[in-house]
C-alpha positions as CSV (number, residue, x, y, z in Angstrom):
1,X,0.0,0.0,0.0
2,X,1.3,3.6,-0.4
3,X,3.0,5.1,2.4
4,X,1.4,8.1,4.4
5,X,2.9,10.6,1.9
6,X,0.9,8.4,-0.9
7,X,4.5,7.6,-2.0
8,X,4.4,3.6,-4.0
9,X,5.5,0.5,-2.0
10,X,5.1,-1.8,-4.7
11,X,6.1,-1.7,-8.0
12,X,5.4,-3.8,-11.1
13,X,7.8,-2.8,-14.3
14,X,6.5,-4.4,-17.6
15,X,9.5,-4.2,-19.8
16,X,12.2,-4.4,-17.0
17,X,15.1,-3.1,-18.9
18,X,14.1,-0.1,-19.4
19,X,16.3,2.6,-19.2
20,X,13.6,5.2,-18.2
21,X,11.9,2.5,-15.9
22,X,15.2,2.1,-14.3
23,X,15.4,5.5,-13.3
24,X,11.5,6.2,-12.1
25,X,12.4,3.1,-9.9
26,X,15.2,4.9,-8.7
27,X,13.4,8.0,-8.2
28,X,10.7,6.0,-6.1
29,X,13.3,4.3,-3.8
30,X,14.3,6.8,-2.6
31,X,11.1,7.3,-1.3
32,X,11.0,4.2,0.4
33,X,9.7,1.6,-2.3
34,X,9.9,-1.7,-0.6
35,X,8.7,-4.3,-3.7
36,X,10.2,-4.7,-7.7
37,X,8.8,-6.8,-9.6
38,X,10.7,-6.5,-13.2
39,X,9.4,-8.5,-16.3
40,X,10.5,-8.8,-19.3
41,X,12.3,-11.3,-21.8
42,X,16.2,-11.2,-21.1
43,X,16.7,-13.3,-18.1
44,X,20.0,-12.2,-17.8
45,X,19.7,-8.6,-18.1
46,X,16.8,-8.5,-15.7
47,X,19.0,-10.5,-13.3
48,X,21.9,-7.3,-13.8
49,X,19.3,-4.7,-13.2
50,X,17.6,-6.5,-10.2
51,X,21.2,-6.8,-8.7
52,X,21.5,-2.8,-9.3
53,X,18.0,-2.0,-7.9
54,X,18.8,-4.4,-5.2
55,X,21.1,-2.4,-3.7
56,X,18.2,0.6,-2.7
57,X,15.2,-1.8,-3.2
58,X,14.8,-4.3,0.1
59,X,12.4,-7.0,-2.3
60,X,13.3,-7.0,-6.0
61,X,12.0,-9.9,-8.2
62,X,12.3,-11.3,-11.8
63,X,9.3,-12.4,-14.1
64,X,9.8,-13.4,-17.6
65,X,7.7,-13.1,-21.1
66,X,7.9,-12.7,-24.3
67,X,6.3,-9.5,-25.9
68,X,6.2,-11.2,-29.2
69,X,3.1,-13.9,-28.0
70,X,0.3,-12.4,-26.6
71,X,-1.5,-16.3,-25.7
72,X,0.0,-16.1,-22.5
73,X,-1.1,-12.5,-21.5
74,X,-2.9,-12.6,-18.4
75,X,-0.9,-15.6,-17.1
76,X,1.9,-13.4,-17.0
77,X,0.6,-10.5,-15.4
78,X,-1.0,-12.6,-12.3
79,X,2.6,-13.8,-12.2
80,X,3.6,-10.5,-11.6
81,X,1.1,-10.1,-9.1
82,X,2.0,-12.8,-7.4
83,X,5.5,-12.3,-7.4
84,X,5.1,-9.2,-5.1
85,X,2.9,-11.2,-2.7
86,X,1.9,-7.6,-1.7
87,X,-0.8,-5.4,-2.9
88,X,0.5,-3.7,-6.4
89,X,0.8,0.0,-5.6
90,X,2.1,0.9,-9.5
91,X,2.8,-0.9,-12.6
92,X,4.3,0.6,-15.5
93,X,4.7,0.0,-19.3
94,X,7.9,0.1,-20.5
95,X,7.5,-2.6,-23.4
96,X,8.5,-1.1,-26.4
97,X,11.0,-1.3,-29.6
98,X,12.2,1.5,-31.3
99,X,13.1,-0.7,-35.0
100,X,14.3,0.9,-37.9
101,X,12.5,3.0,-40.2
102,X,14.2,2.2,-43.2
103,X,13.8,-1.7,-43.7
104,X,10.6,-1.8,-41.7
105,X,8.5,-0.4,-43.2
106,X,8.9,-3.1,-46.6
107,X,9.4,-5.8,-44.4
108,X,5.5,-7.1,-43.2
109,X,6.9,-9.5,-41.3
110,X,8.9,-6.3,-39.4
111,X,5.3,-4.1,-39.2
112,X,3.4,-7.3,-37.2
113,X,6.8,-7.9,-35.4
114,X,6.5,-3.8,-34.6
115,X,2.5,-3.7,-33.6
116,X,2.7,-6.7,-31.6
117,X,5.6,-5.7,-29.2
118,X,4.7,-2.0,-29.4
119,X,0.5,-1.5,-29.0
120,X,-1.0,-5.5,-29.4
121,X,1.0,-7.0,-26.1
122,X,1.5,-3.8,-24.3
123,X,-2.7,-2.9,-24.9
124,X,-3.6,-6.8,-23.9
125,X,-1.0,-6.6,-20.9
126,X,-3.2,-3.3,-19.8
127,X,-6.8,-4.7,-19.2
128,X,-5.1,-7.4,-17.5
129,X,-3.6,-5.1,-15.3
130,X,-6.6,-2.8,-15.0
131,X,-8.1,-6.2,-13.5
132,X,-5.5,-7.1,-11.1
133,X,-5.8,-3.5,-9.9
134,X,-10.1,-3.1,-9.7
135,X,-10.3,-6.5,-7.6
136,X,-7.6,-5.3,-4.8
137,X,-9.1,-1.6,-4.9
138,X,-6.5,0.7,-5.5
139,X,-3.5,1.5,-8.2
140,X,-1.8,3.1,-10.7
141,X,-0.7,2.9,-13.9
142,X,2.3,4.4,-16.1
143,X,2.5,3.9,-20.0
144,X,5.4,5.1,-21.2
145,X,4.2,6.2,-24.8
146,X,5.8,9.1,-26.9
147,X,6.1,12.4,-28.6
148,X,6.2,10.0,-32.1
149,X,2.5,8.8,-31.5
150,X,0.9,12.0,-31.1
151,X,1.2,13.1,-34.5
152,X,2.9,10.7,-36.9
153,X,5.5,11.2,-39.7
154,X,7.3,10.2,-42.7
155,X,10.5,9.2,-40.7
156,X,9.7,6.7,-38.2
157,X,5.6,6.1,-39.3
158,X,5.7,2.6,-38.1
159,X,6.8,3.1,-34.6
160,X,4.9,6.1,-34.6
161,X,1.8,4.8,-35.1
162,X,2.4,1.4,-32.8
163,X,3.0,4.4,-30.2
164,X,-0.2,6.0,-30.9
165,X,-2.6,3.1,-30.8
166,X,-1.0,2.5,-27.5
167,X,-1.5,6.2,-25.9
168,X,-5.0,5.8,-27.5
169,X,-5.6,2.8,-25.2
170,X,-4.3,4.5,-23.0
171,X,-6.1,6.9,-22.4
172,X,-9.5,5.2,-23.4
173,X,-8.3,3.3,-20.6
174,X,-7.8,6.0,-17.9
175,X,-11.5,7.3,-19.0
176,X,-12.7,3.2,-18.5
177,X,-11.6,2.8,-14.6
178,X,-11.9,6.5,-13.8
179,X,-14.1,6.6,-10.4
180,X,-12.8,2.7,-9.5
181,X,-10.0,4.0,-7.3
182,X,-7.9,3.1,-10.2
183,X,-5.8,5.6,-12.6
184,X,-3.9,5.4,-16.1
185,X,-0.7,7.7,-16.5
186,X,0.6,8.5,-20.1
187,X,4.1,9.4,-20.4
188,X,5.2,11.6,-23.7
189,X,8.9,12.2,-23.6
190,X,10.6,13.3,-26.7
191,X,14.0,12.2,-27.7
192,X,15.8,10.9,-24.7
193,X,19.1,9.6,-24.9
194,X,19.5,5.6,-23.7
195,X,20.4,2.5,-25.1
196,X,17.4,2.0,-27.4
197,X,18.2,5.4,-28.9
198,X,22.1,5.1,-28.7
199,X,24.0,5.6,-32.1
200,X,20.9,7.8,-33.6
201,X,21.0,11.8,-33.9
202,X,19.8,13.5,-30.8
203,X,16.4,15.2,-31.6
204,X,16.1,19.0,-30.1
205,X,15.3,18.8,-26.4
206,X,16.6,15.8,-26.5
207,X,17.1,14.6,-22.4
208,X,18.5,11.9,-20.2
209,X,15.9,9.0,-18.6
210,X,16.7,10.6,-15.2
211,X,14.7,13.7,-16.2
212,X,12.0,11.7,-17.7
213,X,11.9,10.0,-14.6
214,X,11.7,13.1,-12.3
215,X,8.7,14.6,-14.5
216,X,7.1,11.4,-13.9
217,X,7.0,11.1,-10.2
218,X,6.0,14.7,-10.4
219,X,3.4,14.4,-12.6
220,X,2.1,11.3,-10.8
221,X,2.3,13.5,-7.5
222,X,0.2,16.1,-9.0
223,X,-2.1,13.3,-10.7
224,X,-2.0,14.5,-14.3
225,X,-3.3,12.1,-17.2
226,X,-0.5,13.1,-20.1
227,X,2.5,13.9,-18.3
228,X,5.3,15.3,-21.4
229,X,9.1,15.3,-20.7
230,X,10.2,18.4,-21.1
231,X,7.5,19.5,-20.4
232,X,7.8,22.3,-23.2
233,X,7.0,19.8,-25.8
234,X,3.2,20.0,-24.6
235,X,3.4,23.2,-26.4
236,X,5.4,22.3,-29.2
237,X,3.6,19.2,-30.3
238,X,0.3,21.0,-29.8
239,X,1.6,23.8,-32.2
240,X,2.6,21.0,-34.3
241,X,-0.7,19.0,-34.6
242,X,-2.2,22.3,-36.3
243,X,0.3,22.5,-39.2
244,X,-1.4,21.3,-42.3
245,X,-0.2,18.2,-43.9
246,X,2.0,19.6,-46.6
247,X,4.0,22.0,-44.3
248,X,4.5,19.0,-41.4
249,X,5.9,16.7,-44.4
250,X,8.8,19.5,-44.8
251,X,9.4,19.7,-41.4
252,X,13.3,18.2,-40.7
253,X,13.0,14.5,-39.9
């Protein structure tokens, strides 16, 4: 259960790797987070990171899937569950794979490969949790989405539009439990620099996962619904969905 400041005891991170998940979990340690629970599909490197987070984190545990199947969906996530073998305070989405543009997009085996792991698994994974959460009472949830899916372009279209089915769901999703005790947290960041990103040019406000991290805890303590990282690109990217068609296209990829 949250702590008397309404700080998260127990956390459940779907995509365990996760740079920027690394870092909120950080962030919420040192606010006295008891529970991890990281899944994902590298055994190995979610043994490394629960040896990290072990070292601020008192109960840290490792639950694997594969993003690529969603048959197993729900088993998963009560695995999860149960692997806290504490009430679930927050679980957040960090599933996600970034691909590249180039050969993607004439591959089809590449798009399904890119929907699945980006908006099929991650949108399945979501009701399930949504369940887990209703029938204890209380939680929250963070999908970490992006800047790419709120208005699409030519030169990343396919993960770009994964991303925006997902915030869709998202936040159909937050509208669904709202008033159950239950909330849904979308995360925009823009560019941020980690390993998923490393070896591409930086985009302009381009930022580490630590700041990311910070405007999500702070956007979770003020209980905002779209929480964007910098925060400036709320204004941008709202600018930016108003530009007709054949100016965005021009616009430097």
């Amino acid at each position: 259960m949250y702590d008397a400041f309404g700080h998260p005891q127990s956390v459940v991170v779907l995509g365990g790797t996760s740079d920027i998940a690394q870092e909120i979990v950080k962030v919420l340690a040192e606010q006295r987070c008891r529970t991890v629970v990281l899944a994902g599909r590298d055994a190995s490197a979610l043994e490394r990171t629960a040896g990290d987070i072990g070292r601020s984190v008192p109960n840290v545990a490792t639950v694997g899937f594969d993003a690529t199947s969603t048959d197993n969906v729900d088993k998963t996530i009560r695995q999860c569950f149960d692997a806290a073998s504490e009430p679930v305070d927050l679980v957040i989405m960090a599933v996600g794979e970034l691909g590249l543009q180039e050969t993607d997009e004439t591959d089809p085996r590449r798009i399904a490969h890119m929907l699945t792991v980006n908006v099929t698994w991650p949108s399945a994974a979501l009701a399930e949790v949504a369940a887990q959460l209703q029938r204890q009472g209380h939680g929250r949830i963070v999908v970490l989405s992006s800047v790419a899916g709120f208005r699409v372009r030519r030169s990343n279209f396919v993960y770009g539009a994964a991303k925006a089915g997902l915030d869709g769901f998202a936040l159909g999703l937050s509208e669904a439990v709202r008033g159950t005790g239950i909330s849904v947290h979308v995360v925009r960041p823009g560019f941020v620099h980690t390993k998923m990103t490393a070896g591409r040019p930086a985009a302009p406000f381009a930022v580490g996962p630590e700041r990311v991290a910070r405007d999500v805890v702070r956007g979770l303590a003020r209980g905002d619904t779209v929480i964007w990282s910098p925060g400036a690109l709320r204004y941008l990217f709202s600018a930016f969905r108003l530009l007709p068609q054949a100016v965005w296209r021009r616009l430097p990829g």
